[in-house]
C-alpha positions in Angstrom: -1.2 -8.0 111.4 -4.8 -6.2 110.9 -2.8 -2.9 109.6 -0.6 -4.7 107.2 -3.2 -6.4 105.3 -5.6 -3.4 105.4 -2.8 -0.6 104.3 -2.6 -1.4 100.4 -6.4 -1.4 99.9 -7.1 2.3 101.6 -4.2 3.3 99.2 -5.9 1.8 96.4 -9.0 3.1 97.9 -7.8 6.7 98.0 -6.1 6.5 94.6 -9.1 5.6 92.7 -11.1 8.7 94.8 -8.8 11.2 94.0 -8.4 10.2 90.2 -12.3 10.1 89.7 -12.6 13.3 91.6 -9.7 15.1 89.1 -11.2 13.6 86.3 -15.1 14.9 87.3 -13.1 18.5 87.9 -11.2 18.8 84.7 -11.9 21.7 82.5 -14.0 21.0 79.1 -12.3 21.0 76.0 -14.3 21.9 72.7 -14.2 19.7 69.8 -12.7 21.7 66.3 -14.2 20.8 62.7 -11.7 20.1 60.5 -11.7 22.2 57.8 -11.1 20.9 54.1 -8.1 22.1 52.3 -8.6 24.7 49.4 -6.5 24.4 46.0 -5.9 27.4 44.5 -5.8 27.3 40.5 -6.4 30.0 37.4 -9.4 29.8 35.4 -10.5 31.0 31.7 -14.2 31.8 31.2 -15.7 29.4 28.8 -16.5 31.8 25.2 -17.7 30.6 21.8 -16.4 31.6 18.7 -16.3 31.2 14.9 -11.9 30.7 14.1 -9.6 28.2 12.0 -8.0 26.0 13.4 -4.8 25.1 12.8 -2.8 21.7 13.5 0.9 20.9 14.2 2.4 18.3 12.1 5.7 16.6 11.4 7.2 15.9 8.1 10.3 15.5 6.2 11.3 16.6 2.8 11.4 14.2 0.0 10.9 14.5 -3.8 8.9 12.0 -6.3 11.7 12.5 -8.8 14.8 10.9 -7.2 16.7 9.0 -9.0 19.5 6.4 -8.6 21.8 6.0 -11.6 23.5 2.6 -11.9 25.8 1.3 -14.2 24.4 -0.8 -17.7 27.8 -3.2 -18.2 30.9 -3.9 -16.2 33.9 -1.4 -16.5 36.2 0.8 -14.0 35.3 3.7 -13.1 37.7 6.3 -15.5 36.4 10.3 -14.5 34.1 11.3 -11.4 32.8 15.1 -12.3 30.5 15.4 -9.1 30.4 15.4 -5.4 28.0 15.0 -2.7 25.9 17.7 -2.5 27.0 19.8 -6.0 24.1 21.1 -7.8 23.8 19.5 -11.4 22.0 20.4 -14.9 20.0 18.8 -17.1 22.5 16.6 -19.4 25.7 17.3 -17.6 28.3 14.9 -17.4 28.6 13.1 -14.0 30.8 9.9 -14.1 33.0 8.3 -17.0 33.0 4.7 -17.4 36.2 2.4 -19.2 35.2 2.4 -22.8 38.0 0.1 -24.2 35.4 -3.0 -24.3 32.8 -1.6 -26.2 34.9 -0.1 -28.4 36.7 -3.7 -29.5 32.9 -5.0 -29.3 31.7 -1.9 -31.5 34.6 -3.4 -34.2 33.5 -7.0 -34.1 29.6 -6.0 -34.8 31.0 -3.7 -37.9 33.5 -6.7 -38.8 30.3 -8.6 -38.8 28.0 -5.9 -41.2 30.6 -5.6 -43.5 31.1 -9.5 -44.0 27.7 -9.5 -44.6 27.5 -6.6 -46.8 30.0 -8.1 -48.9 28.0 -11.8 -49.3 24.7 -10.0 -50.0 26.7 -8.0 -53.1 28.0 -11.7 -53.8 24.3 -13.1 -53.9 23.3 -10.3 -56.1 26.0 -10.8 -58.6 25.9 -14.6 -58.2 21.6 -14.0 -59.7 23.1 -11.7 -62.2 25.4 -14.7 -63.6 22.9 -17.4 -63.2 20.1 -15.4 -64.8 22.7 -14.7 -67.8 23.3 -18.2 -68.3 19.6 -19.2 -68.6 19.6 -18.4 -71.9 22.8 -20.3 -72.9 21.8 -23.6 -70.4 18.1 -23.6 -72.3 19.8 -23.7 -76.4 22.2 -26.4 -74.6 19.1 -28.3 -73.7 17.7 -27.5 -77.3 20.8 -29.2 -78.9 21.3 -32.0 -76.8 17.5 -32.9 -77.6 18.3 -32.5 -81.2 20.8 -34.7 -81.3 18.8 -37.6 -79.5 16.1 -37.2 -82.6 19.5 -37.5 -84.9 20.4 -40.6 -83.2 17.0 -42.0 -82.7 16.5 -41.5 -87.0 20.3 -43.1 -87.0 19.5 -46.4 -84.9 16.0 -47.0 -87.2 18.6 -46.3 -90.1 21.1 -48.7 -88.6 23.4 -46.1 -89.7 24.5 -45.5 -85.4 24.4 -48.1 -82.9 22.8 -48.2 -80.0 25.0 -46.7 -77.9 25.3 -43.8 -79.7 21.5 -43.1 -79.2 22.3 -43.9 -75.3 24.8 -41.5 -74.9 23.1 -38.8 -76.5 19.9 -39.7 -74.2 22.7 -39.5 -71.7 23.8 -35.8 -72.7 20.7 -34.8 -72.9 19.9 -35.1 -69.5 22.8 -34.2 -68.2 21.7 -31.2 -69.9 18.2 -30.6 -68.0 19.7 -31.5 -64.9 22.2 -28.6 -65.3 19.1 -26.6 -66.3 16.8 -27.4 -63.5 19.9 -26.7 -61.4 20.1 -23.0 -63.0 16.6 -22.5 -62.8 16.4 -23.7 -58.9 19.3 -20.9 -57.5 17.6 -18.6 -59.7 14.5 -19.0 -57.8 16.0 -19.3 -54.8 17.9 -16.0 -55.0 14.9 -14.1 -53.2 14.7 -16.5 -50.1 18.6 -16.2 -49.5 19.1 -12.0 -50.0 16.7 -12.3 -47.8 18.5 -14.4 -45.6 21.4 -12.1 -45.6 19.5 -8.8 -45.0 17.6 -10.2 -41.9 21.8 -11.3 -41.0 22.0 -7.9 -41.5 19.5 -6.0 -39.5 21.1 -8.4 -36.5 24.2 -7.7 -37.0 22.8 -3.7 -37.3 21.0 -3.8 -33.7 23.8 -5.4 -32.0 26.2 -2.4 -33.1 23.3 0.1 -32.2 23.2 -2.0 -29.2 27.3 -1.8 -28.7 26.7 2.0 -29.7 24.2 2.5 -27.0 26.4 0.7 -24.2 29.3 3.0 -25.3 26.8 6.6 -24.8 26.0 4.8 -21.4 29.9 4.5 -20.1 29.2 8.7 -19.8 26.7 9.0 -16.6 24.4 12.3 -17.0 21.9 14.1 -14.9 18.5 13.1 -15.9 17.1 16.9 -14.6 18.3 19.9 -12.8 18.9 18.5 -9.5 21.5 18.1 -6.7 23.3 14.8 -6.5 22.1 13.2 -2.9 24.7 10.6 -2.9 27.7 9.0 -4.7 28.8 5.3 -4.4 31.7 4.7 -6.4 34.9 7.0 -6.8 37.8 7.1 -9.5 38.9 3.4 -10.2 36.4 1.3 -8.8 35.1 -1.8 -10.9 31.6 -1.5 -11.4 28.9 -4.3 -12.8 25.5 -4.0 -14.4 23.0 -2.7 -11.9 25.3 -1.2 -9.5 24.3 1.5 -7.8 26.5 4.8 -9.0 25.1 8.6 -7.9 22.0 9.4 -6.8 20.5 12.5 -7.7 16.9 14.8 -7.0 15.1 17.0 -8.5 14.9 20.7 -7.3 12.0 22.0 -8.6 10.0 19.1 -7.3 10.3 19.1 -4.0 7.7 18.4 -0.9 7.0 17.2 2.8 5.6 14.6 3.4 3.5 15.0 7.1 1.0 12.6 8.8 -2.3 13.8 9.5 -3.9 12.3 12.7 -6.7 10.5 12.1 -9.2 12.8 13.5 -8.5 15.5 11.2 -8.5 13.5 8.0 -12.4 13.5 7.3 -12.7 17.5 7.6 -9.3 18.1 5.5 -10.8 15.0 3.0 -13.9 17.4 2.8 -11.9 20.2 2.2 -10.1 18.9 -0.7 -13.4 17.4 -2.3 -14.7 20.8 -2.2 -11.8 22.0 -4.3 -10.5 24.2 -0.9 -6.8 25.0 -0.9 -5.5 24.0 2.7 -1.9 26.0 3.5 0.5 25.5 5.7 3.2 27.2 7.0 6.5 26.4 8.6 9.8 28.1 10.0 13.0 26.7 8.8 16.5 28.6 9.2 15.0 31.7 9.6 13.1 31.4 6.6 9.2 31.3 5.9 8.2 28.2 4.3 4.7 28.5 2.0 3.2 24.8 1.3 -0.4 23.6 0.3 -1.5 20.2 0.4 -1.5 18.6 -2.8 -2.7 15.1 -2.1 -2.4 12.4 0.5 -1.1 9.2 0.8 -2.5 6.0 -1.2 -1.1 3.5 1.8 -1.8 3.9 5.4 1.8 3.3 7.4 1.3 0.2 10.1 1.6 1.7 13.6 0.5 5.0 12.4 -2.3 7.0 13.6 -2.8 8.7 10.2 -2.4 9.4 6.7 0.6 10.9 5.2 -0.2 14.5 3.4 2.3 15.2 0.3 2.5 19.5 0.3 4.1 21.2 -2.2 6.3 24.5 -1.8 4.8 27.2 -3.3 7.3 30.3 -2.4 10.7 30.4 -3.9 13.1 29.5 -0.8 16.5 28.0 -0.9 16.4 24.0 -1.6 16.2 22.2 0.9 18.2 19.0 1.4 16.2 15.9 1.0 15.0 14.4 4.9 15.1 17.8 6.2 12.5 17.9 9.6 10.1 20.2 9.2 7.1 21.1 11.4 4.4 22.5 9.8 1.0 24.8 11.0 -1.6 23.2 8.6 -4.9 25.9 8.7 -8.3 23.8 8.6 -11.9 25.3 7.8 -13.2 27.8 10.3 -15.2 26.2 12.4 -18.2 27.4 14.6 -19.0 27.7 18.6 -15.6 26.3 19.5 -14.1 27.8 22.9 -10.4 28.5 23.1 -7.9 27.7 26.0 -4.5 26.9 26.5 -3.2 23.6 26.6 -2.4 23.7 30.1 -6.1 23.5 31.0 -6.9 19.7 28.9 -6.3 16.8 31.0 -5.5 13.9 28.8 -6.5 13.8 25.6 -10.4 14.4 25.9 -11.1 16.3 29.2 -11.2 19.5 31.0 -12.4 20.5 34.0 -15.1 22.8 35.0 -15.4 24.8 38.6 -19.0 24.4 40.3 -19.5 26.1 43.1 -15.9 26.0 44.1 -15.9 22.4 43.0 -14.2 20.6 39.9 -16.4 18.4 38.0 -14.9 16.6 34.5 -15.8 17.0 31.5 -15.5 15.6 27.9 -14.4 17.4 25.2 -13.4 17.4 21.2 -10.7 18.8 20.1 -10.7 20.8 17.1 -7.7 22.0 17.0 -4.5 24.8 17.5 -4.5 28.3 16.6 -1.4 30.2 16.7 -1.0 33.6 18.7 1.5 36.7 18.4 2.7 35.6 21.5 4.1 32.3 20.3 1.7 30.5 22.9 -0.5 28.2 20.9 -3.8 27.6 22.3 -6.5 24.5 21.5 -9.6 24.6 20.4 -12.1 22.5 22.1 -16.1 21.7 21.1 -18.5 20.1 24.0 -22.2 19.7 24.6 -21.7 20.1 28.4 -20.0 23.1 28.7 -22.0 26.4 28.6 -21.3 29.9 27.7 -19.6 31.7 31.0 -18.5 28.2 32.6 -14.8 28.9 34.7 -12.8 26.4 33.2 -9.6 25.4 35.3 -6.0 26.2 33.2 -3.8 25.1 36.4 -2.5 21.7 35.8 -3.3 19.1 39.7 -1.9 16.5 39.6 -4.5 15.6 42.2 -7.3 16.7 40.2 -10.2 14.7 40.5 -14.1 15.6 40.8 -15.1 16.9 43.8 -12.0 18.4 44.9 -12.2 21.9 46.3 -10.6 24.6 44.8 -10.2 28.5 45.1 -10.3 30.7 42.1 -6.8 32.8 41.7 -7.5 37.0 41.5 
């Protein structure tokens, strides 16, 4: 009974012996450092220098003389010369309007001149009668007052009655009256030829008028241009301010390109100075010449600049209008700037330097681009922190952080 109970605890016993010998016996095992993983990247060495800059925008072409024809008056649409796209002169004939309106309308306003033509010749030979007549209505009033005296000395003489003297009195007045008469539509010729002639002049504008709307059924280019768009074809009916053809100018072309706003004080400098900035741009295999004329009087909402207006200055083929262009605009050189490629910002405003096999971050300005042979653009960056000889990292970490350790590529 002794050995049963005693068994399991020498076994125990014995296990826990042996296991603290082993462990007292086992070999020593050395602790390794872990070692800190290395990024290997490519670095420029930091270099000042005096270069213009130049900036990538993106315009489109657009022209301050474009002009949409419409139609003056309501008519059909008779002759369409033109189509989308067809280069035009000065004066030519685009569209032909329905006529047959004005023309009845042209009649009426010369029906109307020539009736009133006729009634000022009938007011001037009406004065011409009534001013011959004077003379005869004036001995008529002579007479008739003679005769009162007669019958006055007749009724004192009681040779005439009474009512002989009346009716004379009666002639006689009858006589004035017809005089006064005369002598008012003799004044009053003046007031009514002029009445007529200002009939006239009316009647003369609305045919001028009718004339006009009759040279405006013939559409015609208001300049050398290329018609942009047309909106009506053979047969259409057509009111007063519809829309017809739309044509621009040629020789007035320009791109209109936003600046960003960081650029706008030194190119606003620039042009108060009287310098000419240039820009340059590749279009279907053609070099483009421009110079900044002027810039915008509106700032665009949700923009971050101001629109520049440039103006072709090399003779290239026209280009349609809202053709994309992208343009190198050249700035004023600018002094102890350090160039790298774009590859090496982070951001908008930072770069990184390599300390000691460390990166630390640093803030920067951007100047600019400057274009190379080797169609890699590079930026041009200004900061207080960074020194002449610094390594400046061009890989791109997406890791990259201050403090991480990095290796500098042979």
């Amino acid at each position: 009974m002794f050995k049963k109970i005693a068994l399991p605890f020498i076994i125990i016993i014995a296990a826990v012996v042996i296991f603290s010998a082993l462990k007292l016996t086992r070999p020593e095992t050395a602790v390794r450092e872990p070692v800190e993983k290395s990024w290997l990247v490519e670095a420029v060495t930091a270099e000042f220098t005096t270069i213009a800059p130049d900036i990538t925008i993106y315009g489109r072409v657009e022209t301050p003389r474009d002009a949409m024809l419409k139609a003056s008056l309501e008519a059909d649409v008779e002759q369409v010369h033109v189509l989308e796209g067809d280069n035009v002169r000065s004066g030519q004939r685009l569209l032909k309007l329905d006529d047959t309106d004005v023309l009845l309308q042209r009649q009426q306003r010369q029906a109307d001149i020539d009736e009133i033509l006729a009634s000022i010749d009938s007011e001037k030979a009406r004065f011409k009668r009534d001013t011959a007549l004077l003379d005869n209505q004036q001995q008529l009033v002579a007479l008739a007052d003679k005769a009162v005296v007669r019958a006055q000395k007749l009724e004192q003489t009681r040779l005439a009655s009474k009512a002989a003297l009346d009716e004379a009195k009666a002639a006689y007045e009858q006589q004035v009256l017809s005089l006064k008469q005369l002598q008012f539509d003799i004044d009053e010729h003046p007031a009514r030829l002029a009445q007529r002639r200002a009939a006239l002049s009316r009647a003369q504008a609305l045919l001028e008028q009718t004339e006009v709307n009759q040279r405006r059924t013939e559409i015609k280019a208001p300049f050398n241009g290329r018609v942009a768009k047309l909106n009506v074809a053979l047969g259409d009916r057509v009111r007063a301010g519809d829309s017809l053809v739309q044509v621009y100018d040629l020789d007035n072309l320009e791109v209109r390109a936003q600046i960003p706003g960081r650029y706008i004080n030194q190119v606003r400098q620039m042009m108060q100075k009287g310098k000419s900035l240039q820009a340059v741009a590749q279009l279907d295999g053609q070099t483009i010449h421009l110079e900044l004329t002027r810039l915008s009087g509106e700032v665009r909402q949700d923009s971050g600049g101001l629109d520049g207006l440039f103006r072709l200055i090399n003779n290239v083929e026209p280009l349609p209008l809202g053709t994309f262009v992208e343009l190198q605009l050249q700035l004023a050189k600018q002094e102890n700037v350090i160039e790298i490629p774009f590859s090496a910002l982070y951001g908008l405003d930072h770069v990184y330097l390599i300390q000691e096999g460390f990166l630390q971050a640093v803030a920067i300005e951007r100047i600019g681009e400057v274009a190379r042979p080797s169609g890699q653009n590079s930026v041009l960056i200004r900061s207080n922190e960074i020194a002449a000889g610094d390594m400046i990292a061009i890989t791109q970490l997406p890791n990259a952080i201050t403090g991480l350790k990095v290796e500098i590529a042979e």
